[in-house]
C-alpha positions as CSV (number, residue, x, y, z in Angstrom):
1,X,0.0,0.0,0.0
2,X,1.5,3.4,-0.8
3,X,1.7,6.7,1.5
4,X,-0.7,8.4,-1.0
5,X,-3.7,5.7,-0.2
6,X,-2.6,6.0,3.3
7,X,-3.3,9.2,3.3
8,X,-6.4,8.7,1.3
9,X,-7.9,6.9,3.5
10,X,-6.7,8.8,6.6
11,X,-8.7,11.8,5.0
12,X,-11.5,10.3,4.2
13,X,-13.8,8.1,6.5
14,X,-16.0,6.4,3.8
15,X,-12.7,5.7,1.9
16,X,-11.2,4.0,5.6
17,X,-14.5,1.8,5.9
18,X,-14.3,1.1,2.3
19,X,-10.7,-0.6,2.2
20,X,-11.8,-2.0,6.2
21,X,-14.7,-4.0,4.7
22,X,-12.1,-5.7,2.8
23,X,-10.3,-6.9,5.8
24,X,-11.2,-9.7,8.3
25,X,-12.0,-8.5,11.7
26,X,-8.2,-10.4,13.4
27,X,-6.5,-8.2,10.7
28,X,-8.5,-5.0,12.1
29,X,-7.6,-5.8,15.3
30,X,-3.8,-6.3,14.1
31,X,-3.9,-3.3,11.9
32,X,-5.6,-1.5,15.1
33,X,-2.3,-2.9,17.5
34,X,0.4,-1.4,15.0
35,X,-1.2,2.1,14.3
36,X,-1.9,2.9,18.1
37,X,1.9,1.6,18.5
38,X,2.9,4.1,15.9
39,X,1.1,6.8,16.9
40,X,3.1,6.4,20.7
41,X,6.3,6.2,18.8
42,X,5.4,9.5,17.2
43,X,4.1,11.1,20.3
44,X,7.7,10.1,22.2
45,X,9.6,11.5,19.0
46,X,7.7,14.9,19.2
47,X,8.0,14.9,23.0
48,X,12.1,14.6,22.9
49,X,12.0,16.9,20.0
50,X,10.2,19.2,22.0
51,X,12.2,18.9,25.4
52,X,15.4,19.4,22.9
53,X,14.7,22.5,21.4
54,X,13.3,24.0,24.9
55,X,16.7,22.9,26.7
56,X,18.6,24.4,23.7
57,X,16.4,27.7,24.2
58,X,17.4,27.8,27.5
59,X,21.2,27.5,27.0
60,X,20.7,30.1,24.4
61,X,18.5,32.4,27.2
62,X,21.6,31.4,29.8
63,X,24.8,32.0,27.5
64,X,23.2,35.8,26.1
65,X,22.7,36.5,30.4
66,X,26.1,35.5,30.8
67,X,27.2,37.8,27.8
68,X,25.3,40.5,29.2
69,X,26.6,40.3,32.5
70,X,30.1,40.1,31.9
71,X,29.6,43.0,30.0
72,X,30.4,42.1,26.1
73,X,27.9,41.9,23.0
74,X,27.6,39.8,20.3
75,X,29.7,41.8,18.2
76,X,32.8,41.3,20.5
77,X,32.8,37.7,20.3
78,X,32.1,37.1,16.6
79,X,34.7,40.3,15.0
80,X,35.0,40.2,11.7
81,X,34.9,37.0,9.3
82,X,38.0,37.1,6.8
83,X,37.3,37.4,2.9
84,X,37.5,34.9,1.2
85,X,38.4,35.3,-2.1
86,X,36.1,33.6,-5.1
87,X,37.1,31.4,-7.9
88,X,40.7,31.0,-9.4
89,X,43.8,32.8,-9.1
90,X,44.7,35.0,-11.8
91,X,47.1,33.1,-14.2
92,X,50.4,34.3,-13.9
93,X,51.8,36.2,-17.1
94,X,55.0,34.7,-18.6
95,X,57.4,36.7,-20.1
């Protein structure tokens, strides 16, 4: 079964009963088993994703206090990024 009649079917409920009438009621059950186990994978995924990016804001939040406090900005810490110089070197004229 492909992702697009997955999501076919997960859009529309007449389409879900339509391809459930084809299946027996120990494959409902089955099929019932695995999508509630995938769903809890997904909710533990978004739930670390989550708790990552709020413990990431919050060393962000701590290191711009400590930057603050000691006094510096941004701009201190980065100074200025070297040029870099695009594409080949000139060829060298011979004589």
């Amino acid at each position: 079964m492909s992702t697009e009649s997955l999501e076919r079917i997960a859009r529309n409920k007449n389409v879900a009963r339509a391809a459930a009438r084809q299946l027996s009621m120990e494959q409902l059950h089955k099929l019932s088993e695995v999508i509630s186990e995938v769903i809890e994978q997904k909710q533990e995924e978004e739930s670390r994703r989550q708790a990552e990016e709020s413990d990431k804001a919050r060393k962000l939040a701590e290191i711009r206090e400590a930057i603050n406090d000691a006094g510096l900005s941004l701009d201190d810490l980065v100074g200025e990024q070297p040029k870099r110089r695009r594409g080949r070197p000139p060829k060298k004229k011979e004589a």
